[in-house]
C-alpha positions as CSV (number, residue, x, y, z in Angstrom):
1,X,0.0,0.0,0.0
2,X,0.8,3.3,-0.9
3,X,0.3,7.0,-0.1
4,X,0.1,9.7,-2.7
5,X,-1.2,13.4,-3.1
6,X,-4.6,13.9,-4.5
7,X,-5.2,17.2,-6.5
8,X,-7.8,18.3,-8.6
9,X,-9.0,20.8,-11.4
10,X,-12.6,22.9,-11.0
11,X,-13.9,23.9,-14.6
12,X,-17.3,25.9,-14.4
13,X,-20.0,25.2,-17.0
14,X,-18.2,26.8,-19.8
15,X,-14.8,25.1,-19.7
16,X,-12.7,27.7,-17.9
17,X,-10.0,26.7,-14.6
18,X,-11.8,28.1,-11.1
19,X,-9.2,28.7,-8.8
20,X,-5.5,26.8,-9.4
21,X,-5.2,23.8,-11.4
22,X,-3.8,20.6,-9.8
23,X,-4.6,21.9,-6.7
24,X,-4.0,19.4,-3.7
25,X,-7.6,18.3,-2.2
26,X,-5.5,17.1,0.8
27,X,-3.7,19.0,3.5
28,X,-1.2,15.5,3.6
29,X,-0.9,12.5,1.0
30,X,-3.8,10.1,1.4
31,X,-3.4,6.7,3.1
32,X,-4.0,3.7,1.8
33,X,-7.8,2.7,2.5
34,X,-8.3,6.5,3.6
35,X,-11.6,8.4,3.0
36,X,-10.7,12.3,1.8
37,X,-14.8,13.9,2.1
38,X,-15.4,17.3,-0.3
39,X,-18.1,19.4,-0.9
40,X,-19.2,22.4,-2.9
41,X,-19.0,24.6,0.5
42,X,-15.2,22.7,1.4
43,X,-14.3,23.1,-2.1
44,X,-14.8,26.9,-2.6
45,X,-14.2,28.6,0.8
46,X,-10.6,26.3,1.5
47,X,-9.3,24.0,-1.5
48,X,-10.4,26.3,-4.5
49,X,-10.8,29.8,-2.5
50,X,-13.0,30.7,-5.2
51,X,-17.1,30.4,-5.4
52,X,-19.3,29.7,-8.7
53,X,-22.9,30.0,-9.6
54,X,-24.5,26.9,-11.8
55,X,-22.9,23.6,-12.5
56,X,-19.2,23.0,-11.8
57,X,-17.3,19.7,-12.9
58,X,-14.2,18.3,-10.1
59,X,-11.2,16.4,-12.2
60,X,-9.4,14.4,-9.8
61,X,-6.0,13.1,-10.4
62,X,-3.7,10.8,-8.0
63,X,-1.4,7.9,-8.9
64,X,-3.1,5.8,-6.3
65,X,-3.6,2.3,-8.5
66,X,-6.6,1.6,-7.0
67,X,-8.5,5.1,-5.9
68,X,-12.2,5.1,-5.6
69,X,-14.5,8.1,-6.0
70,X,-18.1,7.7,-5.2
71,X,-20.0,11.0,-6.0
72,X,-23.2,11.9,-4.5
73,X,-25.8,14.5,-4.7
74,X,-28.4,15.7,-2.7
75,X,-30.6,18.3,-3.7
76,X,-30.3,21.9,-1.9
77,X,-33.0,23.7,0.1
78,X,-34.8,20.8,0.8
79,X,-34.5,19.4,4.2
80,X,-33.4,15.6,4.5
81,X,-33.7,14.9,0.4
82,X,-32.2,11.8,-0.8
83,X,-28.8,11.3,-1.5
84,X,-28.2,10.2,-5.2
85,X,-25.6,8.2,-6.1
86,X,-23.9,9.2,-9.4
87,X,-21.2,6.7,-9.3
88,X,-21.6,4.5,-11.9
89,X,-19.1,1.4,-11.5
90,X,-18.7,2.3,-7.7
91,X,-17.5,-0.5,-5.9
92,X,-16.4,-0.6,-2.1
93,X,-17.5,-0.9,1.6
94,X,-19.3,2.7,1.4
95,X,-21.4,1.7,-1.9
96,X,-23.1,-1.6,-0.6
């Protein structure tokens, strides 16, 4: 097992870089069997520093060999809505 930096790119809804490309998702490298949690609030006010109105797409890069990422959506403004899993091919303890 292995430990490696995770980084990512945020496009908005027209193509163009939000905040810093490759920017690390992790304060430290992430541990073998390690879960990193992000969302849209984590993402803009400390990883990105940057907010966005609309749709924004997350590219996520590590050379873990065997990294899993499970996305999921819930729908704002509506207290206790569903979670939706959008991870198609999702396999691991947290998607059973």
């Amino acid at each position: 097992s292995i430990a490696a930096k995770v980084t990512g790119t945020l496009y908005d809804m027209d193509g163009a870089i939000l905040g810093t490309a490759n920017t690390e998702l992790a304060p430290t490298e992430l541990a073998a069997g390690a879960t990193l949690r992000l969302d849209s609030d984590k993402l803009s006010a400390d990883v990105f520093k940057t907010t966005w109105t609309g749709r924004a797409v997350l590219k996520i890069t590590s050379i873990l060999p065997q990294m899993e990422v499970m996305a999921l959506l819930r729908q704002r403004g509506i207290p206790f809505a569903p979670l939706s899993n959008l991870s198609t091919g999702a396999k691991g303890t947290s998607c059973q």
